[in-house]
Structure formats: structure tokens, C-alpha cells
C-alpha positions as a Markdown table, in Angstrom:
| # | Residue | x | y | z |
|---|---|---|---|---|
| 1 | Unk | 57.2 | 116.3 | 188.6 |
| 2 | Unk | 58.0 | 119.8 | 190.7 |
| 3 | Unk | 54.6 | 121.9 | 190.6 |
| 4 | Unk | 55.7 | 125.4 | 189.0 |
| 5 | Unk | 54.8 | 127.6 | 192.3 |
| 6 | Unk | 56.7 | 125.5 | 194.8 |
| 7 | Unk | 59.2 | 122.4 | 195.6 |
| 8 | Unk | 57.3 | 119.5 | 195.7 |
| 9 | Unk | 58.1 | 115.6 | 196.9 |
| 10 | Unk | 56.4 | 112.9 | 196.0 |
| 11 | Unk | 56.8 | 109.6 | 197.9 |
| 12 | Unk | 55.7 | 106.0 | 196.1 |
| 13 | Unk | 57.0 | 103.6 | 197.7 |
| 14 | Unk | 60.6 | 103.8 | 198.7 |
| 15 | Unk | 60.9 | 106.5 | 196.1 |
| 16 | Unk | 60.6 | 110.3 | 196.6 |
| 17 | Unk | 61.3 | 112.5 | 193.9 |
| 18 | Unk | 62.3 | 115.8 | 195.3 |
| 19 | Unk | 63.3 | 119.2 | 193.3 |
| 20 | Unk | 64.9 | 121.7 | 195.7 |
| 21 | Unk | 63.1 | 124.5 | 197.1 |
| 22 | Unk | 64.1 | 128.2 | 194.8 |
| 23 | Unk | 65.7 | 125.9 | 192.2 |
| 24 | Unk | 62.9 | 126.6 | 189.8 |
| 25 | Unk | 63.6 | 130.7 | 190.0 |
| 26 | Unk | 67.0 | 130.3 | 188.9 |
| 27 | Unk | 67.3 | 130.6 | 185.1 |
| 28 | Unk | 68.1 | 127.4 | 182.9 |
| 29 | Unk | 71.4 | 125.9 | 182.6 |
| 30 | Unk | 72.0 | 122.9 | 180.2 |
| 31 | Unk | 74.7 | 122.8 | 182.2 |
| 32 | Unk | 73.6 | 122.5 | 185.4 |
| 33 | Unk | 70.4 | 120.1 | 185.4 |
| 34 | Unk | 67.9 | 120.2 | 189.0 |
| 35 | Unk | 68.3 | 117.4 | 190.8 |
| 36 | Unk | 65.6 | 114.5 | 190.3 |
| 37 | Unk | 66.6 | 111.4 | 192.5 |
| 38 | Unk | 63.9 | 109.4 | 193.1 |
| 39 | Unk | 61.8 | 110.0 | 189.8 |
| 40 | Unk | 62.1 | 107.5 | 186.9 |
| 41 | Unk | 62.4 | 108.6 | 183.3 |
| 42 | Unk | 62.0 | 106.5 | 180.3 |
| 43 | Unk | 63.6 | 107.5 | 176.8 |
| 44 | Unk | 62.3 | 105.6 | 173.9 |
| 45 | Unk | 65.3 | 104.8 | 171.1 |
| 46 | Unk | 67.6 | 106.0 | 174.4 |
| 47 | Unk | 70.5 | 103.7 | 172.4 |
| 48 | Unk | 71.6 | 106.1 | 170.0 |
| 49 | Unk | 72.0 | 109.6 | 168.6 |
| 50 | Unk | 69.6 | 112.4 | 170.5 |
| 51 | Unk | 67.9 | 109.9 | 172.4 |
| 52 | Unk | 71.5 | 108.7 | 173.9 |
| 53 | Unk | 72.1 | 112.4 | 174.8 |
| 54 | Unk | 68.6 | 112.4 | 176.4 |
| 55 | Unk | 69.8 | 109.9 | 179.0 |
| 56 | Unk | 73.1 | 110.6 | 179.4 |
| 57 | Unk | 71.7 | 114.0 | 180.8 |
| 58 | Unk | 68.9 | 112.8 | 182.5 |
| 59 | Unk | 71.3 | 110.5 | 184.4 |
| 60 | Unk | 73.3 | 113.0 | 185.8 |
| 61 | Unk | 70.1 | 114.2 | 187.5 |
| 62 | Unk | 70.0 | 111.1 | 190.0 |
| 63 | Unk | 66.8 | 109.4 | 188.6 |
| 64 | Unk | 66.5 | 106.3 | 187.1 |
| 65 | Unk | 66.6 | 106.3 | 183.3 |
| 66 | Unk | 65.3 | 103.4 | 181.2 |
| 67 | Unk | 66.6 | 102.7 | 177.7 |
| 68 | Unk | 63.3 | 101.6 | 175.5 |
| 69 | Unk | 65.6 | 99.8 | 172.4 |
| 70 | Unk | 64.8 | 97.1 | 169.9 |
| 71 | Unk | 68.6 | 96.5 | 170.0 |
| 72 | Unk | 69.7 | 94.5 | 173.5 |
| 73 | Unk | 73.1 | 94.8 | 172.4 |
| 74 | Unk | 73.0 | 98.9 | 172.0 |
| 75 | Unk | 71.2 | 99.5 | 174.8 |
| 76 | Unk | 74.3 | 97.5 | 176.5 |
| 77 | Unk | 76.8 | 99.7 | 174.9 |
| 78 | Unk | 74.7 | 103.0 | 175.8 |
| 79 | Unk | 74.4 | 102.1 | 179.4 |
| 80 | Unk | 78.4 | 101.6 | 179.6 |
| 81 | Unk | 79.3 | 104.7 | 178.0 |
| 82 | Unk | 76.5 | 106.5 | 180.1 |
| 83 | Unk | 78.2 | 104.7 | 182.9 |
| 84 | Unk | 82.0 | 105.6 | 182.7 |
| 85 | Unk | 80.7 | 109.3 | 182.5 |
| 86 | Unk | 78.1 | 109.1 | 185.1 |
| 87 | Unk | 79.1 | 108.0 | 188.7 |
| 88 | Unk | 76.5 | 106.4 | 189.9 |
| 89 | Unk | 74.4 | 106.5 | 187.1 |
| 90 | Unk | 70.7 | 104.6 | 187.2 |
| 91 | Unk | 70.4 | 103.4 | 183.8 |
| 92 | Unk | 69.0 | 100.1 | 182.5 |
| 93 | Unk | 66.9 | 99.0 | 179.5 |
| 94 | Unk | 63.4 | 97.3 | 178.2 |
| 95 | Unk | 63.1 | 95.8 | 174.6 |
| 96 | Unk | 60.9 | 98.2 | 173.1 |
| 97 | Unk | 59.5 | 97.4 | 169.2 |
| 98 | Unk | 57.5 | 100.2 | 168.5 |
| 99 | Unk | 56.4 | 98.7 | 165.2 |
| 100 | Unk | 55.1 | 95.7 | 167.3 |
| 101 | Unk | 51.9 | 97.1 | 168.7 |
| 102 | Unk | 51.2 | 93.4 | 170.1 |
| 103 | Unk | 54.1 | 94.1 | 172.0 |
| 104 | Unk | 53.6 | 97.1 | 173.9 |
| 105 | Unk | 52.1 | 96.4 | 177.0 |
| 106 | Unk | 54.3 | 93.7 | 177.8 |
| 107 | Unk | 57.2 | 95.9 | 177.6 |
| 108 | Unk | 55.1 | 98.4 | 179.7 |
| 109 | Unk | 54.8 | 95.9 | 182.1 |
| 110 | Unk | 58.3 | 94.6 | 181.9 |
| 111 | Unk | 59.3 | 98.0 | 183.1 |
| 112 | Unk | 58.8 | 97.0 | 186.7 |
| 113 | Unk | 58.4 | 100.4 | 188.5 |
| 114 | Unk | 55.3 | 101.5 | 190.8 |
| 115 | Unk | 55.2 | 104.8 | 188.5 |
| 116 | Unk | 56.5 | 107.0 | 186.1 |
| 117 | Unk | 57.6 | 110.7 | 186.5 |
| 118 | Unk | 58.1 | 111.1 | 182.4 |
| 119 | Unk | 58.4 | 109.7 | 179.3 |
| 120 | Unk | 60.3 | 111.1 | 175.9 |
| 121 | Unk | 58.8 | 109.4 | 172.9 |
| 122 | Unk | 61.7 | 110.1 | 171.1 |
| 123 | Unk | 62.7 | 106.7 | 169.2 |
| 124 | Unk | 62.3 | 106.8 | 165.5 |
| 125 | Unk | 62.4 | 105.2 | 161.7 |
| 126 | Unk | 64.0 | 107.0 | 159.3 |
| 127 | Unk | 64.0 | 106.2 | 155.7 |
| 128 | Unk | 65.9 | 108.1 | 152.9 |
| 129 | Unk | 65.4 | 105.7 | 150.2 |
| 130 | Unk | 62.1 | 104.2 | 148.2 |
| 131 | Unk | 60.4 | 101.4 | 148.1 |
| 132 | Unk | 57.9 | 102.0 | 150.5 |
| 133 | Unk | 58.3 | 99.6 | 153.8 |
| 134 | Unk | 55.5 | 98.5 | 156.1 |
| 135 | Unk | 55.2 | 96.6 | 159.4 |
| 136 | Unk | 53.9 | 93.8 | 160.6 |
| 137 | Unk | 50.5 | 95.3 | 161.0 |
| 138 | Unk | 50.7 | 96.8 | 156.9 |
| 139 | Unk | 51.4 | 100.4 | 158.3 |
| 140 | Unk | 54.0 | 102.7 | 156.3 |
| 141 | Unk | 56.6 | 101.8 | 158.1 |
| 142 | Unk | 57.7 | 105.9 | 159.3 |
| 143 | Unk | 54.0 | 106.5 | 160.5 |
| 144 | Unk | 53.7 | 103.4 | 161.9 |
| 145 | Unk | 56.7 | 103.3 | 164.2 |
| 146 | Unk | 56.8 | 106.9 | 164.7 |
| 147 | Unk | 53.1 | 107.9 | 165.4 |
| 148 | Unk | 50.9 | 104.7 | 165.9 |
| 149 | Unk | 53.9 | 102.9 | 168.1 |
| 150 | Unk | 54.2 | 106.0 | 170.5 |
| 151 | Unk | 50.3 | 106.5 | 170.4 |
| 152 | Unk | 49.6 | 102.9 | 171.7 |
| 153 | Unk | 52.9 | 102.5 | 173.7 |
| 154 | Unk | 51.2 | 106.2 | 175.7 |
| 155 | Unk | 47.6 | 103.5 | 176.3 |
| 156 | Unk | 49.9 | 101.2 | 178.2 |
| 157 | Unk | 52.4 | 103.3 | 179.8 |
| 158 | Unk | 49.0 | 105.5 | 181.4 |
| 159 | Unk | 48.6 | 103.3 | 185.0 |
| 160 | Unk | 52.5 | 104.1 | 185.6 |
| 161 | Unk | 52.3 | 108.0 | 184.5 |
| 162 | Unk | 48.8 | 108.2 | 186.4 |
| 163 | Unk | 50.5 | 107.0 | 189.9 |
| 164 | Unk | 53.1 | 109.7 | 189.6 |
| 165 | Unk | 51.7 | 113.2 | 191.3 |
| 166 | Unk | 52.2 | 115.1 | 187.9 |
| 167 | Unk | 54.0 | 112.9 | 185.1 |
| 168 | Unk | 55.0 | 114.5 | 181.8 |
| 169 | Unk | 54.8 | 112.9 | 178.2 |
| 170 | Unk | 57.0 | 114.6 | 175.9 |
| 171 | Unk | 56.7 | 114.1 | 172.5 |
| 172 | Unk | 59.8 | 114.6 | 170.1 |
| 173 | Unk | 58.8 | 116.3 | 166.6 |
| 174 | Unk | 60.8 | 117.9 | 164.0 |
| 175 | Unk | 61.9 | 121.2 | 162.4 |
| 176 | Unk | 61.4 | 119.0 | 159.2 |
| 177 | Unk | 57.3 | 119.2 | 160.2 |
| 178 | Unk | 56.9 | 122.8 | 160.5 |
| 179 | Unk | 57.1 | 122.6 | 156.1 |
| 180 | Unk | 54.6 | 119.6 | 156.1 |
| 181 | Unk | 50.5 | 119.2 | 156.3 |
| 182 | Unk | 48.9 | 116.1 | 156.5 |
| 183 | Unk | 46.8 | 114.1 | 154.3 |
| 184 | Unk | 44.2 | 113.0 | 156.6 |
| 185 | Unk | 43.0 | 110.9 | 153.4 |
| 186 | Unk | 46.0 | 109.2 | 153.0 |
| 187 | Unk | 48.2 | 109.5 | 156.6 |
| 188 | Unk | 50.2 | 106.4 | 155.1 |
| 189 | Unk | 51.3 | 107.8 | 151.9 |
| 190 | Unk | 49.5 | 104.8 | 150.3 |
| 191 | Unk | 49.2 | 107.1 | 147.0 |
| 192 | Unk | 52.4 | 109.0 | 146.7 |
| 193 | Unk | 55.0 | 108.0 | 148.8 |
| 194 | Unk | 58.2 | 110.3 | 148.8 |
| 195 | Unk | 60.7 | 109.2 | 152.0 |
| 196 | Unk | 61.5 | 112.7 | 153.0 |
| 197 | Unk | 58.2 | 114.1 | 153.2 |
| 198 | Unk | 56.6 | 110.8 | 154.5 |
| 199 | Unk | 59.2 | 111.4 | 157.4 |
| 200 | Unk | 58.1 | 114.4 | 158.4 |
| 201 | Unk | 54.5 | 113.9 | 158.0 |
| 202 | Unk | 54.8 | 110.7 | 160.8 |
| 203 | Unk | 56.6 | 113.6 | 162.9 |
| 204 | Unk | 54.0 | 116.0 | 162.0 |
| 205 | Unk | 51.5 | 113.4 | 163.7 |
| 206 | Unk | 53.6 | 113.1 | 166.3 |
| 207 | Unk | 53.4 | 116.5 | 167.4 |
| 208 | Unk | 49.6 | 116.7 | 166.8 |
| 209 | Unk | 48.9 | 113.9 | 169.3 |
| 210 | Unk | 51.2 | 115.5 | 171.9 |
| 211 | Unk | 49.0 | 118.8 | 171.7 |
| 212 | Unk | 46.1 | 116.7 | 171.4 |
| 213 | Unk | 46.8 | 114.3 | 174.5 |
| 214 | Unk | 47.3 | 117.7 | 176.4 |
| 215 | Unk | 43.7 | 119.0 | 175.6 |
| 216 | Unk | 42.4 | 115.4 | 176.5 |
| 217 | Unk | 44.0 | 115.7 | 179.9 |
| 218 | Unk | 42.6 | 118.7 | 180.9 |
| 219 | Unk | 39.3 | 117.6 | 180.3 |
| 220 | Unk | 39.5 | 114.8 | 182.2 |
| 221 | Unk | 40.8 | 116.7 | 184.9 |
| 222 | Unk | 44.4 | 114.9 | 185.0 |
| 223 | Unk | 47.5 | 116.2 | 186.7 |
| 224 | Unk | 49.7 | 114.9 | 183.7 |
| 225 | Unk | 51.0 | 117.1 | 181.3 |
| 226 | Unk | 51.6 | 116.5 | 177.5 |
| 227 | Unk | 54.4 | 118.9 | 175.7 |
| 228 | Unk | 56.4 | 118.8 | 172.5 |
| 229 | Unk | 59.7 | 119.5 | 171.4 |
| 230 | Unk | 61.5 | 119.5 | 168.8 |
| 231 | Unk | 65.5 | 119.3 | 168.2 |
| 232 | Unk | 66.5 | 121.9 | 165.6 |
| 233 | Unk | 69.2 | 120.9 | 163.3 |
| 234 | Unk | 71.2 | 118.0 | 164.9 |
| 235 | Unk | 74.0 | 116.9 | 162.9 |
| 236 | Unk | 76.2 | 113.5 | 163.5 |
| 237 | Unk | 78.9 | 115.7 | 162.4 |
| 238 | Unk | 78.7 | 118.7 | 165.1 |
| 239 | Unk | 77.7 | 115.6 | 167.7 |
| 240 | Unk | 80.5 | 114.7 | 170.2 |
| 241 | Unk | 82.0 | 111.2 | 170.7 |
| 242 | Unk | 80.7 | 109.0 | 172.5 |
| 243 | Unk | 82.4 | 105.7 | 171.4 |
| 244 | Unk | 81.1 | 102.7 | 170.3 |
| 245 | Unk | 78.0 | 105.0 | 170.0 |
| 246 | Unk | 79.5 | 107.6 | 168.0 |
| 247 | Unk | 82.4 | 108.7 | 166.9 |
| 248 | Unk | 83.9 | 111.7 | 165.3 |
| 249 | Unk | 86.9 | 112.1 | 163.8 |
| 250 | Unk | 88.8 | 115.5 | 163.0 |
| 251 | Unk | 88.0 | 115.3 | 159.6 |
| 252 | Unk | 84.3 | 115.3 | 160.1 |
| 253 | Unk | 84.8 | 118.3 | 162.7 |
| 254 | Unk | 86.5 | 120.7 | 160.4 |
| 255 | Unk | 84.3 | 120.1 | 157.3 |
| 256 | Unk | 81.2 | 120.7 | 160.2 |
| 257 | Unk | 82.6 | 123.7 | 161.3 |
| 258 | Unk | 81.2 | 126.4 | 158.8 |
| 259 | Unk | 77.4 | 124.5 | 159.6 |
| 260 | Unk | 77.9 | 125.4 | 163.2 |
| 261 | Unk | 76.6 | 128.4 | 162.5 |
| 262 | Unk | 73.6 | 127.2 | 161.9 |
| 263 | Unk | 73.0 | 124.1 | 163.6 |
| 264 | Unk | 74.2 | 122.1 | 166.4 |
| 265 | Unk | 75.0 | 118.3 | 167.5 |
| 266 | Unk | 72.5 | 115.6 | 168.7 |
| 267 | Unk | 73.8 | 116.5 | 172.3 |
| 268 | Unk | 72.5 | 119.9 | 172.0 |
| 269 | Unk | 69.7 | 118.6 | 170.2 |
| 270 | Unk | 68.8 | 117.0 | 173.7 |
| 271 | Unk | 68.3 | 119.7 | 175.4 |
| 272 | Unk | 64.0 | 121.0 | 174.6 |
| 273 | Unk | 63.7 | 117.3 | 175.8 |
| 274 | Unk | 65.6 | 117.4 | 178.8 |
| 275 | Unk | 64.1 | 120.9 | 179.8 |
| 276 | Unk | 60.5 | 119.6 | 179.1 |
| 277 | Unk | 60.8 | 116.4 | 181.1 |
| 278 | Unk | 62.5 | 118.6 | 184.2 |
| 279 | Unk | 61.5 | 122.4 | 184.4 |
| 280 | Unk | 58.8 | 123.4 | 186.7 |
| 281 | Unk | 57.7 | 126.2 | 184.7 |
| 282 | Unk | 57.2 | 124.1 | 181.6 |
| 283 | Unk | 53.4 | 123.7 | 181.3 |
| 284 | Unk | 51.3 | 121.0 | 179.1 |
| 285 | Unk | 50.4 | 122.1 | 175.4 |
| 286 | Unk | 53.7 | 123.9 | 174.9 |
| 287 | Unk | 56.1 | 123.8 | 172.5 |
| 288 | Unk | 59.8 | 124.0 | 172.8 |
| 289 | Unk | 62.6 | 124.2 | 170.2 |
| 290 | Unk | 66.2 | 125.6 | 170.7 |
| 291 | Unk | 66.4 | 129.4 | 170.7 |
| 292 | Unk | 68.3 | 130.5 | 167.1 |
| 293 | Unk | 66.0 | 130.5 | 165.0 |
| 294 | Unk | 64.8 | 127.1 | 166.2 |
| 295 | Unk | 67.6 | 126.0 | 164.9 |
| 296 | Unk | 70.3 | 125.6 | 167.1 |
| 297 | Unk | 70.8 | 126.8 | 171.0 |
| 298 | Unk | 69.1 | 126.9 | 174.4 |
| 299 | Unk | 65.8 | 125.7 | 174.9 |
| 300 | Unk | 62.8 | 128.1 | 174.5 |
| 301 | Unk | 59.4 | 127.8 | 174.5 |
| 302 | Unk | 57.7 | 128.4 | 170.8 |
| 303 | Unk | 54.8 | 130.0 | 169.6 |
| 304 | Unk | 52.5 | 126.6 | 168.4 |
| 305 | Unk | 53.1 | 126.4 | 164.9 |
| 306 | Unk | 49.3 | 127.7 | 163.0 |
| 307 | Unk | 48.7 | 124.3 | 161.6 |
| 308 | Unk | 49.7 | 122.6 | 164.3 |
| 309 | Unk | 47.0 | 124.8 | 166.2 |
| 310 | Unk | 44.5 | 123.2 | 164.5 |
| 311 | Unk | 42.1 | 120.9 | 166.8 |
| 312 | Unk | 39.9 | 119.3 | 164.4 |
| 313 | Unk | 42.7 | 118.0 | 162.0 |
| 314 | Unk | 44.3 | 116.8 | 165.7 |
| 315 | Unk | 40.8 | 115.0 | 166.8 |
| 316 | Unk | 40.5 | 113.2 | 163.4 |
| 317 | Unk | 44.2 | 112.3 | 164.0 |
| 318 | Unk | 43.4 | 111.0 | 166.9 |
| 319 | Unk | 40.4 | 109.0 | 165.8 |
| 320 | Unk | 42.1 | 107.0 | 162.8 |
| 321 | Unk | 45.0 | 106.6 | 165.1 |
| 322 | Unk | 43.2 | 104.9 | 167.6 |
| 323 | Unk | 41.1 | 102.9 | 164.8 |
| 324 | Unk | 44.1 | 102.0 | 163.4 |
| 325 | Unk | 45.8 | 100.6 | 167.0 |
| 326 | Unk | 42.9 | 99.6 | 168.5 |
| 327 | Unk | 43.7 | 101.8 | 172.0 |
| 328 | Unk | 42.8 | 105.0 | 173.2 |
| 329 | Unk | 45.4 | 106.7 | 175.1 |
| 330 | Unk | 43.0 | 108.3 | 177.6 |
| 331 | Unk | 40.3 | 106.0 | 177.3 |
| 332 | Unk | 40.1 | 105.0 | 181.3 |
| 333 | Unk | 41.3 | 108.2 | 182.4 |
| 334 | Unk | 38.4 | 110.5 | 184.3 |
């Protein structure tokens, strides 16, 4: 990634990513994305609903964008429709099971790049309905796939973002985590499970290990920065189409309109994640949310939330997490 004082280029390979020179002074446009050819980015869940939007901009950027899906067939129908929008477009896929933590480094490997400019951990489980589910491994199925699969997935991915001059992990949380504290006695809501609040407890640890990587980082020295976003409120309803990937009809419009006031669609959801993977003057450790009340709107950086400030619930995160996964994201970094 562009340092935040000048245009930079990086060559690896036959690859040079390159940000033109004075394009970081001009303000941000969602609209108008900086250029990136050369760099590869790689969107986890980039199949459907923000992740989808995720790519579809990053592609107009000129980089290479890989879809991380469970789903072969999705990730099929998201590269067409980010195709017959994009000319041009660089946009293929890895099978990516982040509840498989066997799994992970394979499709690390299978990426089949020399390095890696950024990553979005932005794929996620979603439950609104008991009983409680659990993967292969007997993780809570939400913290499992959420947290622990992006936790290791960031151990494997490391040799790729480490060859890259200044990579960028982005981690997307949740408005839904800024009401939630964690349990570091029961993470997996082995004693009182409620879907809703499980939820946004996996994206609560989410967002603790992207500020928590970042610290890590620096002590080590790295060049790699670690930032979190968040989308606001993202509704299918206020999304646009995107067909077979989404579609809304008129109905579904009008009945969203009143909610418009308050929130957005999953396209403008995108756009903390998008800023935080291209801006030069976004710097590791920050937060970014949209700018109306965090709700909806253009990107802006955010004041960390208090709890989320607080490094010793972050560092006994990190512990169990890597107990749990058997990795440590950072562990041959220094």
C-alpha cells in the first residue's frame, strides 16, 4: 500500500502497485476510487451481500480481487455480475471454509500470488434462531467462523502480506458490538447462549484482534497495518440489485424508504472497507464507521470505542484464541 507522505510503487515480480502522485491530498470520493493496478486484494465471503460490494469496488480499482467463498457456485455468479459491470475486471476465487481450520493454509496456498497488498476479513455466520450450532472443531459455530476462522486464516495468509511493502488487514466488526462485552469465561456462550447477542460478541472479538494484531505489529517492527471497520446499518432492502446476487423489487424499495433515513444498503455499507484497504492516510489501530451517526454515510474514522480500548481483555483474547486454533498470527514475525 501507498505510504501516507508520498506515492509509492512497489514492484514484486511482474507486479507493481502504484497510487498516483497528489492523489492522497484530494478528499475521498466513494465515487471515485485511486487507482491500485498491480496490488491484489482478497475479500473473505466476497460472494454475497457487503462482501460482494467490497469487490465489486475494489475491482474498478485495477487490482486483482480474490473471492474467499465456501460456495464455488456463488463465487461464479459474483465474478459474472462483477464482470458485466467491470471492464476488465480481475476477479477470481479460492474455497475458503473458515469453520475448517484444517483448511486454511491450503487455501492460503492455493491463492497462488507472490504477495498480498490487503485482506478484508469480512465473511461471516449469522444465526437468528436457537439451538446452539458448532463446527467441526466443537466451537459455537458464530465465534468459531467469525473470530477463530479469521484469526488462524491471518497465521497463514502472513508470508503473502509480509512480501508486500506495507499490506493492510482489515477487520470487519459491527455496530451490533459497540452494545456488547465479552465473557472471557465463556467466549462460546457455552452457558447462555442467545443468537443475537452471541452474534455480536464473535464480532466484538473480531474487532479486538484487529486492534490487537495492530499493537503486535508495531512491536515487532512490521510495515503492515491492522484496522477495523465496521458497516453501520446495511439493509437488503436499501441494497441495489445485483441479480442473481440480489434483487430488489419496488415493493421492497418503498417500504425501505422511511429507514433511509437512518441507514443505508450493503453497497454503502462497503465503503469503511474499501477506504481502509486503499487510503494513504488511513493508519493501523484505527477505527472507521460511516459518518451519520455511524450509521449510515461516508467513511470516517471513529474514536475506538472504551471497551474496545481495553488491552488486557484484547491480550487474553488473543491468548485463548490462539489456544483454541493452535496458531499465532504473529508468531514468526520480528
Amino acid at each position: 500500500m501507498p505510504s501516507a507522505t508520498s506515492a509509492n510503487s512497489a514492484t514484486s515480480g511482474s507486479s507493481t502497485f502504484h497510487v498516483s502522485s497528489g492523489s492522497h491530498a484530494l478528499p475521498w470520493n466513494v465515487q471515485r476510487l485511486p487507482r491500485a493496478d498491480g496490488s491484489v486484494f482478497l475479500v473473505t465471503g466476497g460472494n454475497a451481500g457487503i462482501g460482494y460490494f467490497i469487490a465489486e469496488q475494489l475491482s474498478a480499482t485495477g487490482a486483482t480481487v480474490v473471492l474467499g467463498s465456501r460456495n464455488p457456485a456463488k463465487a461464479e455468479a459474483a465474478m459474472a455480475s462483477i464482470r458485466a459491470r467491470i471492464a476488465g475486471a480481475r476477479v477470481r476465487a479460492v474455497r475458503l471454509d473458515l469453520a475448517d481450520l484444517s483448511s486454511l493454509r491450503s487455501a492460503a496456498e492455493s491463492l497462488g500470488v507472490e504477495r498480498l497488498d490487503a485482506v478484508i476479513h469480512n465473511a461471516g455466520v449469522a444465526l437468528a434462531d436457537p439451538p446452539r450450532r458448532q463446527t467441526g472443531y466443537g466451537h459455537e459455530l458464530m465465534f468459531g467462523t467469525n473470530h477463530l476462522g479469521h484469526f488462524a486464516l491471518t497465521r497463514w495468509l502472513m508470508p503473502l502480506l509480509s512480501a508486500a511493502p506495507a499490506a493492510r488487514v482489515v477487520t470487519m466488526g459491527s455496530f451490533a458490538a459497540k452494545s456488547e462485552r465479552l465473557d472471557l469465561d465463556d467466549l462460546q456462550s457455552g452457558k447462555d447462549y442467545r443468537p443475537k447477542r452471541s452474534y455480536g460478541r464473535s464480532k466484538l472479538a473480531q474487532m479486538y484482534f484487529g486492534v490487537e494484531l495492530d499493537r503486535r505489529l508495531r512491536a515487532v517492527g512490521s510495515t503492515m497495518a491492522s484496522v477495523v471497520v465496521h458497516p453501520g446499518g446495511a439493509l437488503d432492502s436499501l441494497t441495489p440489485s445485483r441479480p442473481p446476487i440480489h434483487v430488489r423489487t419496488a415493493g421492497a424499495r418503498l417500504s425501505a424508504a422511511p429507514a433511509a433515513l437512518l441507514v443505508q444498503g450493503k453497497h454503502a455499507g462497503a465503503w469503511p472497507a474499501v477506504r481502509a484497504m486503499l487510503d494513504p492516510a488511513v493508519c493501523g489501530g484505527q477505527l472507521w464507521g460511516p459518518r451519520v451517526f455511524g450509521l449510515r454515510g461516508e467513511p470516517r474514522r471513529e474514536v475506538i470505542w472504551n471497551h474496545l480500548a481495553d488491552a488486557s481483555v484484547a491480550a487474553r483474547l488473543w491468548d485463548t484464541s490462539c489456544a483454541l486454533t493452535g496458531v499465532d498470527p504473529v508468531a514468526n514475525l520480528g
